[in-house]
C-alpha positions as CSV (number, residue, x, y, z in Angstrom):
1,X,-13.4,347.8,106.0
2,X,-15.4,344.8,104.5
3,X,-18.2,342.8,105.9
4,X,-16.8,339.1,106.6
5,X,-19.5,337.0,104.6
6,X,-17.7,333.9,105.6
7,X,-18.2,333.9,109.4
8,X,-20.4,336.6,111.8
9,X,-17.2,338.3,113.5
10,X,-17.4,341.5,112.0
11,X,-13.8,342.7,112.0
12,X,-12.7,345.7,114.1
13,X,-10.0,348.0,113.8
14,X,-10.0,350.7,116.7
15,X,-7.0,352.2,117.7
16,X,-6.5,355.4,116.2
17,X,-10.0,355.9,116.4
18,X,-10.1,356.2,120.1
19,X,-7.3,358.6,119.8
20,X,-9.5,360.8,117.2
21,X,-12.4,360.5,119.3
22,X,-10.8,362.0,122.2
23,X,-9.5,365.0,120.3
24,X,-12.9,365.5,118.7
25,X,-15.0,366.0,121.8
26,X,-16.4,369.6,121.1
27,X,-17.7,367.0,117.1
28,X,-21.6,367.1,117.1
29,X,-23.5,364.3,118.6
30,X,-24.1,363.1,115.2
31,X,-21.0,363.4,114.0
32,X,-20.1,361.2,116.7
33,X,-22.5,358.4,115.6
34,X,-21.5,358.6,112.2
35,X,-17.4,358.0,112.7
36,X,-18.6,355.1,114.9
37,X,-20.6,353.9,112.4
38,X,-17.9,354.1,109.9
39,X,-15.9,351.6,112.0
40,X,-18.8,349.2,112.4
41,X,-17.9,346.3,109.3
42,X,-22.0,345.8,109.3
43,X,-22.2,349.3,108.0
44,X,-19.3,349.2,105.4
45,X,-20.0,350.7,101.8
46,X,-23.0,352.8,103.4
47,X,-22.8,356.3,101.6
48,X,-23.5,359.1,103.5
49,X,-27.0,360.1,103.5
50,X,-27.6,356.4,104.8
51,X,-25.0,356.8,107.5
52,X,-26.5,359.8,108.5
53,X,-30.0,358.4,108.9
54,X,-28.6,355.7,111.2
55,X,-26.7,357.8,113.4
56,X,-30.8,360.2,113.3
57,X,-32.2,356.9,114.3
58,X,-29.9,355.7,116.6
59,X,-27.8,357.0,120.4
60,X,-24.4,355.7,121.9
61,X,-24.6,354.6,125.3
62,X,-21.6,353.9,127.5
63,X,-22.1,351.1,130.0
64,X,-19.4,349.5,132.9
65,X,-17.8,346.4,132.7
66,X,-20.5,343.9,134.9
67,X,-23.7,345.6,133.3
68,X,-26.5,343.5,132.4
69,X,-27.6,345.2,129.3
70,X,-30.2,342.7,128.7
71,X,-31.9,340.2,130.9
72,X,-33.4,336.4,129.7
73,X,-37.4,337.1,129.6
74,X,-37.5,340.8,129.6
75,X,-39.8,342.7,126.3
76,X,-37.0,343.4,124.0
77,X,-37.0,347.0,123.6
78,X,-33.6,347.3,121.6
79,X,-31.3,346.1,118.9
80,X,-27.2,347.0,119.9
81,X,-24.4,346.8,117.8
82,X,-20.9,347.1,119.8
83,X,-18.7,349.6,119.5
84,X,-16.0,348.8,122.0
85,X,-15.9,346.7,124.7
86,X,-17.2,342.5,125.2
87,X,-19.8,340.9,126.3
88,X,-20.6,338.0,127.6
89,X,-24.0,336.1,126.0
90,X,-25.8,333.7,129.0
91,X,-28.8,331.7,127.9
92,X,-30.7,328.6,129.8
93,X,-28.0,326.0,128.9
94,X,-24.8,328.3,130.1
95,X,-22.7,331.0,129.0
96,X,-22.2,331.0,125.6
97,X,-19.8,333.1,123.4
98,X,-18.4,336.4,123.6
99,X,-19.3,339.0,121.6
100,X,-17.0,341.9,120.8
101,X,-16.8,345.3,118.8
102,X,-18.9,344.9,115.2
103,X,-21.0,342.4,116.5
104,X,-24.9,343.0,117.4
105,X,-27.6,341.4,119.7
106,X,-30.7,342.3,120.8
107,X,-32.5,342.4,117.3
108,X,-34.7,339.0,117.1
109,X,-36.7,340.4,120.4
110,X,-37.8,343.1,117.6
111,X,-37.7,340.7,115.3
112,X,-40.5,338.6,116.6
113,X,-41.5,340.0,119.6
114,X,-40.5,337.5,121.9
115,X,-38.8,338.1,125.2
116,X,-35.3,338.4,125.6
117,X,-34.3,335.1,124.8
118,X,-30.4,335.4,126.9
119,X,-29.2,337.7,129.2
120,X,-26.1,339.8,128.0
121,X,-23.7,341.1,130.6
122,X,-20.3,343.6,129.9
123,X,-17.3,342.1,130.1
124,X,-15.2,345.4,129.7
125,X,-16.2,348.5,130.1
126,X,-18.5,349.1,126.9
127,X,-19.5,351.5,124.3
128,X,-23.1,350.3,122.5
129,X,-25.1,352.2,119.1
130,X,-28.8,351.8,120.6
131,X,-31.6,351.5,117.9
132,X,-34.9,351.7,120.1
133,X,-37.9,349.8,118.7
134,X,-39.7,352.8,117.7
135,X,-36.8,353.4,115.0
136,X,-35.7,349.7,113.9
137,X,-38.4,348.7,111.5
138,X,-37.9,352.6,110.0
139,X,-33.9,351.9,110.2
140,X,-34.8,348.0,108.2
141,X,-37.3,349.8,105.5
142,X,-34.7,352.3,104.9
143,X,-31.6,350.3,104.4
144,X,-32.1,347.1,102.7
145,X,-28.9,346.2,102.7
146,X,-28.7,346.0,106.2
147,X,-31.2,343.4,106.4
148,X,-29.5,341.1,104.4
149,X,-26.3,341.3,106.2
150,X,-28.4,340.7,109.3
151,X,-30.2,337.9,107.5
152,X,-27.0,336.6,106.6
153,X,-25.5,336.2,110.1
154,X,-28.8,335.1,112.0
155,X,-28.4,332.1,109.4
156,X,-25.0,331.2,110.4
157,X,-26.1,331.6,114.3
158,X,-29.0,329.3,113.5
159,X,-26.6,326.6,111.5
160,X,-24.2,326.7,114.3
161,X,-26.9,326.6,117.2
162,X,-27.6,323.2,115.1
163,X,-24.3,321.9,115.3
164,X,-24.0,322.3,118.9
165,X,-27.6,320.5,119.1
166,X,-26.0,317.7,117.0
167,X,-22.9,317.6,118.8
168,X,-25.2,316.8,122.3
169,X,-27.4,314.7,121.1
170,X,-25.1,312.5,119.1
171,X,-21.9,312.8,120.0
172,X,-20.2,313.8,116.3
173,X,-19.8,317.1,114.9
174,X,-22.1,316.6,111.6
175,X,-19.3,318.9,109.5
C-alpha cells in the first residue's frame, strides 16, 4: 500500500484483515498494533524496527458509533489515526467532512497547543491507534518521515480550507 501524495485520503484496504484479526486473538498486544499499522497508508514503507516503536508508543481503542472522541475547546491530549470506522468532523461553521480508515486528527492540538479546534464524533462503530502527548513529540523525533507525510497533508487541508474561504467570500472557486 502507497501513501496518496496527490490528495489526503489515505487508501484503505480491510477486508481480509478483519478476518485475520479475528483468528489472531490469543496475537500479542503488540503484534496487534503492528498489523494495524501495516494497513495504515501513512505508515507504508516503515521497516520493522520503526513499526515496532509505533505500535511501543501508541494503544488501539475501540469506541461506538455516536462517541464524541474529541470535543471543540478541550486541551488536546491526543493525535488518532483511524483504523476502521468514520467520523464525522464538526467545527463552528458546521459539519464538515468525514473522515474514514487511514486518515488522522487530533495532531495540531499537539502541534501547537491550542484547544481542540472541532469536535469529532463516530459515525460507525470505530477502531482508533491513540498516540498520547507524552509519546508524539518522541514518535515525530523518531520517524521523520512521518512528519513530512503529516506536513504534507496539513498543507492540502490548509489550501483547501482557503478555497472554501474563497468560495464564501467571493462566490468563484479560485481553481
Amino acid at each position: 500500500m502507497e501513501f496518496d501524495r496527490r490528495n489526503d485520503r489515505l487508501p484503505f484496504n480491510e477486508s481480509d484483515e478483519v478476518e485475520a484479526g479475528r483468528a489472531g486473538a490469543t496475537e500479542s498486544s503488540s503484534d496487534a498494533r503492528i498489523r494495524h499499522l501495516q494497513r495504515v497508508p501513512l505508515f507504508s514503507g516503515f521497516n520493522e524496527v520503526e513499526l515496532r516503536r509505533i505500535a511501543e508508543l501508541s494503544r488501539i481503542v475501540d469506541m461506538p458509533a455516536g462517541s464524541a472522541v474529541t470535543q471543540i475547546g478541550e486541551p488536546g491530549e491526543s493525535f488518532f489515526v483511524i483504523i476502521d470506522g468514520t467520523v464525522a468532523v464538526r467545527t463552528p461553521v458546521g459539519t464538515g467532512a468525514e473522515l474514514h480508515p487511514g486518515e488522522f486528527f487530533g495532531e495540531m492540538s499537539l502541534l501547537d497547543g491550542e484547544p481542540r479546534s472541532a469536535t469529532i464524533v463516530a459515525t460507525t462503530d470505530l477502531r482508533l491507534l491513540v498516540v498520547d502527548r507524552l509519546h508524539f513529540w518522541r514518535l515525530l523525533d523518531e520517524t521523520p518521515d512521518l512528519i513530512r507525510r503529516m506536513l504534507t497533508i496539513l498543507s492540502r487541508r490548509v489550501r483547501r480550507l482557503e478555497q472554501t474561504v474563497h468560495t464564501i467570500l467571493h462566490g468563484t472557486n479560485p481553481t
